[in-house]
N, C-alpha and C positions, 0 to 999 in steps of 0.2 A: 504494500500500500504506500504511494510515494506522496500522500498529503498526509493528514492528523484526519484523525477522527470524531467529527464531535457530535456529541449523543445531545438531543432539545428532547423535553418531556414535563407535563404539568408539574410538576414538585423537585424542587433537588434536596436532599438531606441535611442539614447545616452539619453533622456530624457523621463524617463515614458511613459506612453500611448501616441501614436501620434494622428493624425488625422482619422484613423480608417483603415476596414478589416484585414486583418493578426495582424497586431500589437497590433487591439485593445483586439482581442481577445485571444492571447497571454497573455497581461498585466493581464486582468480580471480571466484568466484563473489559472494562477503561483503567481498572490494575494492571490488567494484562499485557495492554496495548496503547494505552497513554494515548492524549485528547484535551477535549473538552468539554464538560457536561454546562447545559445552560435547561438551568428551570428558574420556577417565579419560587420568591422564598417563603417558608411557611407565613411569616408573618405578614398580615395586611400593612401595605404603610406609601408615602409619597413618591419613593426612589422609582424612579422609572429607565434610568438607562443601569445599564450592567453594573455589576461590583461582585471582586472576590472575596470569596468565603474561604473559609480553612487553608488547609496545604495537605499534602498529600501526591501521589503519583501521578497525578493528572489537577489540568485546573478546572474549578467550578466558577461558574458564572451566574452568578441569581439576580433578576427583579422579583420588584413586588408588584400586586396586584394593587390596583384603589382599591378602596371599599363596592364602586358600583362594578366593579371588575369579577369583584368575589360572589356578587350576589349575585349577577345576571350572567356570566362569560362563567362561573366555575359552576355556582348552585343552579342556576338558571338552567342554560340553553345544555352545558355537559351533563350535568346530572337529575333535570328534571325533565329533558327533553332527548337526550342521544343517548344515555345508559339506560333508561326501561325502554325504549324504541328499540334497541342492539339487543336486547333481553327477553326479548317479545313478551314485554308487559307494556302495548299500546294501549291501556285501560288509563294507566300511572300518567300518560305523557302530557306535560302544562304545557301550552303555547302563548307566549305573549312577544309581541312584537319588539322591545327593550332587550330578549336573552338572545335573539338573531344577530341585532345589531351590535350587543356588546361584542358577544364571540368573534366575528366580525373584525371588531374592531382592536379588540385582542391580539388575534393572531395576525392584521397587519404589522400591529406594534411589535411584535416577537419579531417576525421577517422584517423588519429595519433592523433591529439590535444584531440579528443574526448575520443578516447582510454583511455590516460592519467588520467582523469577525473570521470571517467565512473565505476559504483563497479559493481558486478554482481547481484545485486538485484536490480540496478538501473530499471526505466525505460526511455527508449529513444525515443521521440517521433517529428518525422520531416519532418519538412516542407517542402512540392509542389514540382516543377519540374527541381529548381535548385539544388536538392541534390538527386536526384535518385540513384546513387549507391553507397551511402555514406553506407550502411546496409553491402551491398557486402564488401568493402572495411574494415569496423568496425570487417567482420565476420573475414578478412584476419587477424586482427589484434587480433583474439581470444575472442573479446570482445562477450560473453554469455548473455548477457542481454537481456531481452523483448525487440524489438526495432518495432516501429512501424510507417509508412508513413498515413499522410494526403496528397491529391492533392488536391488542390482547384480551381484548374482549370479543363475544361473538359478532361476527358480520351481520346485518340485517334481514333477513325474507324481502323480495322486490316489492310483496303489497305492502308492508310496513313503512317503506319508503316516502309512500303517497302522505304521509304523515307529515314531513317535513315543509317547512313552509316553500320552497322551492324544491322540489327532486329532482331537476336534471342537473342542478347546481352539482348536489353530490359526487357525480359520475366526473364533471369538467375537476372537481377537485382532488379527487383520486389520480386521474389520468397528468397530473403535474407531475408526478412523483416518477422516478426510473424504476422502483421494484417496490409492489404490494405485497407484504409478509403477513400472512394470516394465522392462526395456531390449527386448523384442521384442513382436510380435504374437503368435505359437508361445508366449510367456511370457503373456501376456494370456489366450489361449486356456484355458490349463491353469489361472490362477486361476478363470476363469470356470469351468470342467469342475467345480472343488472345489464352486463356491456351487450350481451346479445340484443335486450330490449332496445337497448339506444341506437336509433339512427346513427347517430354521430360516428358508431364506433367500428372496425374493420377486427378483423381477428385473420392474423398468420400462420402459417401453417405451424409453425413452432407452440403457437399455444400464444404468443403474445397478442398484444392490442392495440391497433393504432389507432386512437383517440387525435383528431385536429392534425398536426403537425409533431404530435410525441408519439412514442412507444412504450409502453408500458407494460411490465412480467408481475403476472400473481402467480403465486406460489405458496404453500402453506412449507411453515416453520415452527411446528412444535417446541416450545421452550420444555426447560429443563431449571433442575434448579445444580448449586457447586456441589455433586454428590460425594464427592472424598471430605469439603469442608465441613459438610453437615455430619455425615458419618463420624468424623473427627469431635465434633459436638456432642453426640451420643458417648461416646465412648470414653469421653472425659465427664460425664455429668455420674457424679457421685453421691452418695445418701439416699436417701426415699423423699422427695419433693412432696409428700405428703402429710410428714411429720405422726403426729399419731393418732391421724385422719385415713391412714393409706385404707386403701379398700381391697377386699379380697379381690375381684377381677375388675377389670373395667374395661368401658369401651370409651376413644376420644372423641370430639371434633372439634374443630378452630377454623372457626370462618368469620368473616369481619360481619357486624350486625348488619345487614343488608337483604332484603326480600328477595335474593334472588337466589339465596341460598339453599331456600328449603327449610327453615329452622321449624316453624311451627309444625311442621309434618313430622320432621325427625320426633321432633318430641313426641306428639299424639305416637305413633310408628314404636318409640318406646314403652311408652303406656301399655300399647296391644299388646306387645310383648311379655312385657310385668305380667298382662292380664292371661295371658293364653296360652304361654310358653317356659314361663319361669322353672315351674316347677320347682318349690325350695332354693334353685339358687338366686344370688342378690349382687349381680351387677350393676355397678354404676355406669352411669353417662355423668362421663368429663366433660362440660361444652363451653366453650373457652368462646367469646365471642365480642372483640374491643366493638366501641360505638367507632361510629361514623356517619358521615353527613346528619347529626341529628335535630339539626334545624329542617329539614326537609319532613315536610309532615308522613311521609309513607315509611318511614325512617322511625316516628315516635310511635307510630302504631304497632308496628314490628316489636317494638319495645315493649310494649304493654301487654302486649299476645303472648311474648314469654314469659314474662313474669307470670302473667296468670297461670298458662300451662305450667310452668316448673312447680306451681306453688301446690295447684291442684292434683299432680299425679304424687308429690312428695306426699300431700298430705292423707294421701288412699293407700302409699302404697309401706310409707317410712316408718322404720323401727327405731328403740332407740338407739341403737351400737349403727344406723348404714342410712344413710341419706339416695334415694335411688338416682335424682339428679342432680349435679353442685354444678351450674351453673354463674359462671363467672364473666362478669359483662366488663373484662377490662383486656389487656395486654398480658403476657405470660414473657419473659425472657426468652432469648432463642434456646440460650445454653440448657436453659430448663426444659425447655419445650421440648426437646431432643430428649432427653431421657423421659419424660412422659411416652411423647410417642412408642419410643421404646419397650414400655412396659404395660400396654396397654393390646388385648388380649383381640380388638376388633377397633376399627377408623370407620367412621360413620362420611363418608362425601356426597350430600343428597339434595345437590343443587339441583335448582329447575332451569337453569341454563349457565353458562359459564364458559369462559373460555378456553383455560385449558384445568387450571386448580392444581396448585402446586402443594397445598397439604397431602393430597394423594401420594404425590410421588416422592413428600417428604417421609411422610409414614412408611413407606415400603423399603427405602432407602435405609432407614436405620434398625430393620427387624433382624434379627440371629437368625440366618439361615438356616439353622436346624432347628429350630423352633418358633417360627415367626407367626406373627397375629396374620389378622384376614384384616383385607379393604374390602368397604362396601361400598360401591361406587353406582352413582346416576348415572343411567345412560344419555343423561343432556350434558357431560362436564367433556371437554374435548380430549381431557386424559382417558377416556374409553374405546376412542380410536383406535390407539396403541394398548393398553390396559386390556387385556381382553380377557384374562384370566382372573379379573378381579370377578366379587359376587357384582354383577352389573344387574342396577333394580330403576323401577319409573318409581322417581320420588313423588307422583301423584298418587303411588297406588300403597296407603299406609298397611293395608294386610300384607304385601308383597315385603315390605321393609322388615316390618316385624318380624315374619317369617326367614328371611334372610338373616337377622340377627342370632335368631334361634339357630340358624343352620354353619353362622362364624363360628358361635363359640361351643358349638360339638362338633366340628369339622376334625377329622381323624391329622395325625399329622403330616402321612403322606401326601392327604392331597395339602394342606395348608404349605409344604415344603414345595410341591409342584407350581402352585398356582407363584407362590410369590419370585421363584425365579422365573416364574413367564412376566410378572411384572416388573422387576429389577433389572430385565434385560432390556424394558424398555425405556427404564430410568435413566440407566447407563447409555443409552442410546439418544435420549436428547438430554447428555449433560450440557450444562449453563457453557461451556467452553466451547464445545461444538456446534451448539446453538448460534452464538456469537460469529466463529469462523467460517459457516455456511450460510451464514445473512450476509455478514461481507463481502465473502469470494460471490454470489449471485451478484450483490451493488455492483463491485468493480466490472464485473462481466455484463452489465445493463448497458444499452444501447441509449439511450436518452433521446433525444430530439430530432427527429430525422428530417431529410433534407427535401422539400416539399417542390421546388420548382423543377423543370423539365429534367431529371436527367442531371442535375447541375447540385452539389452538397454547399449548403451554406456552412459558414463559419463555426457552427456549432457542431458539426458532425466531424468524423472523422477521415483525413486524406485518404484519399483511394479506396477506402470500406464501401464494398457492394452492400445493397441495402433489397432486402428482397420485395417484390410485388403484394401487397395486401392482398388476400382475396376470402370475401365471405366462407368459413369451412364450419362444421359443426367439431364445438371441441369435442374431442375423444377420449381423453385423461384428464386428469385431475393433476397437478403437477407438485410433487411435496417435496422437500430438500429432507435431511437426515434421516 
């Protein structure tokens, strides 16, 4: 790679690796290969052009957001309107005119500062569904570089789209970018569904897109998470993190408070279980689950829904010496978390949609292979792609969950020993490193902007490079890197 590397994404960490997903694999990522990360800084405040934070192997660059920046461009149009759309909870989605224009207005401001910064061997590579037309905007500003999008959330269904206060905007602002990285093929599929519908757009025999005068490659890129760092975690995590609370067996789960997870079902799905499968024994559910956005009123409700649940099945089901649910609405340490996972007999993953979910693949990663617990994974999380020997369940279907838990924690240990090296190999296969160097090596190998007059390459293309003839083809494959 003969430029730097610089990773843009909504948040940068003011202190090294945080608590994990995006951030973690960010740090691990620009450790390796040195750059520069630019996000907006946790705190709301006036500063508007760049400034560094920390030091470290790489430098960071953070703005802030204003206040109407936070509310319309972050809580607004990304989180009230593009994460339950991406989610397919168009039930959830607010529309107000104010959260278009900030986002808008937003990610021009991003594409100046980046601009600034940015050479033209650079590469640019950005994050999820808070910067979508930050590429568009970058192009406005002349900036020539490889730029290239990860979503890490799921893609949208085409009729979901109709949703947006413009839809064909979407499509012009995807098609800026040199390489679309999506986490499934199912996500692959469905951008490709969009470009088919668009007039505008041509498809190569390669699988590419020619949108306007660009070229454009989707691809799906299952992430991964640093599986030797995390294993490394486990392995040093000493004592019983339970104190003289431990529980005879348990099951985990850790997922950020959010509706999209499935929480209220796991719970009820537990319940059944208590109810109809117990049998004398008295597992626990760990459920580890920090707040987030919880100004966002679908966010408070969620809240309320567990408490009630937790409070109601403890209270039908608890003895004095065993609580069946502890239920913890904050943050857990990683070092901690790692031995938790570890000792925890069954991983509850019962999203209703999700991108790819990287608790999954933290849980499998740190179990003793000769004796390792069961994942019970939703078939909406994109870790079931790959995962395929997990118990895979419809977190709609609470008898089905229950019944699956019944069936983790009497699972003989031959299969539990079969099942979890069918999913460790696929751990090991989109580790956080690999991940990183097969989104790279596609950017570098992206074609970008092709040369639209007769026969004739402008300035932007490359000397002598044949450039092949579009022609409408129906795509055939589904195109995945690692």
């Amino acid at each position: 790679m003969a430029g730097r590397l610089i990773v843009v994404s909504n948040r940068i960490p003011t202190e090294g690796a945080t608590a994990g997903g995006l951030a973690v694999a960010l740090h691990d990522s620009l450790s390796g290969t040195g750059g520069i990360w630019i996000g907006a800084h946790p705190e709301v405040g006036p500063e508007e052009s760049l400034f560094e934070i920390g030091d470290g192997p790489y430098q960071r660059l953070a703005f802030q957001l204003s206040r109407s920046e936070y509310e319309n461009y972050y809580l607004g149009f990304s989180n009230c309107v593009l994460w339950p759309l991406f989610h397919r909870r168009s039930d959830l989605v607010v529309l107000k005119s104010a959260y278009l224009q900030e986002y808008l207005s937003l990610n021009r401001r991003l594409a100046n500062m980046v601009a600034e910064v940015a050479r033209p061997d650079d590469l640019i590579w950005v994050h999820d569904y808070h910067l979508l037309p930050l590429a568009h905007y970058l192009r406005e500003q002349g900036v020539a570089a490889k730029i290239g999008l990860f979503l890490h959330i799921p893609f949208p269904a085409l009729a979901d789209l109709s949703i947006l206060p413009d839809p064909s905007i979407f499509a012009e602002w995807l098609a800026s970018y040199d390489l679309l990285g999506l986490q499934t093929q199912a996500d692959t599929a469905r951008c490709l569904e969009m470009y088919r519908a668009d007039e505008r757009a041509e498809f190569f025999q390669d699988g590419s897109i020619k949108f306007r005068d660009r070229l454009v490659r989707v691809k799906s890129f299952p992430i991964g998470i640093a599986v030797d760092a995390f294993q490394s975690l486990a392995d040093y995590s000493t004592g019983n993190p339970f104190g003289a609370e431990q529980p005879q067996e348990y099951i985990i789960g850790v997922d950020r408070l959010d509706y999209t997870k499935g929480l209220p079902n796991r719970f009820r799905a537990f319940g059944e279980y208590l109810h109809d499968y117990a049998e004398g024994r008295r597992p626990s559910l760990i459920q580890i689950a920090p707040p987030t956005r919880e100004v966002v009123e679908a966010y408070r409700q969620i809240t309320e829904e567990l408490e009630e649940l937790s409070g109601r099945i403890n209270g039908r089901y608890a003895e004095l010496d065993w609580t069946p649910i502890r239920y913890i609405h904050r943050p857990i340490a990683r070092d901690r978390l790692a031995g938790i996972y570890r000792g925890a007999r069954a991983c509850l993953v019962t999203s209703l949609a999700d991108g790819m979910n990287l608790v999954a693949k933290e849980y499998v990663a740190v179990q003793i292979p000769d004796d390792p617990g069961v994942l019970i994974l939703s078939r909406f999380a994109g870790a079931a792609e790959d995962m395929t020997d997990a118990l895979l369940v419809n977190p709609y279907d609470i008898d089905e969950v229950a019944k699956a838990i019944d069936t983790a924690l009497n699972m003989p240990a031959e299969e539990r020993i079969a099942r979890h090296r069918s999913c460790m190999a696929a751990v090991q296969a989109t580790d956080v490193g690999r991940w990183t160097k097969h989104f790279l090596a596609a950017l570098i190998a992206s074609q970008g902007r092709l040369a639209i007059s007769s026969g004739k390459h402008d300035r932007h293309s490359r000397i002598g490079e044949e450039r092949p003839e579009p022609r409408q083809v129906k795509f055939q494959h589904v195109e995945k890197s690692i």
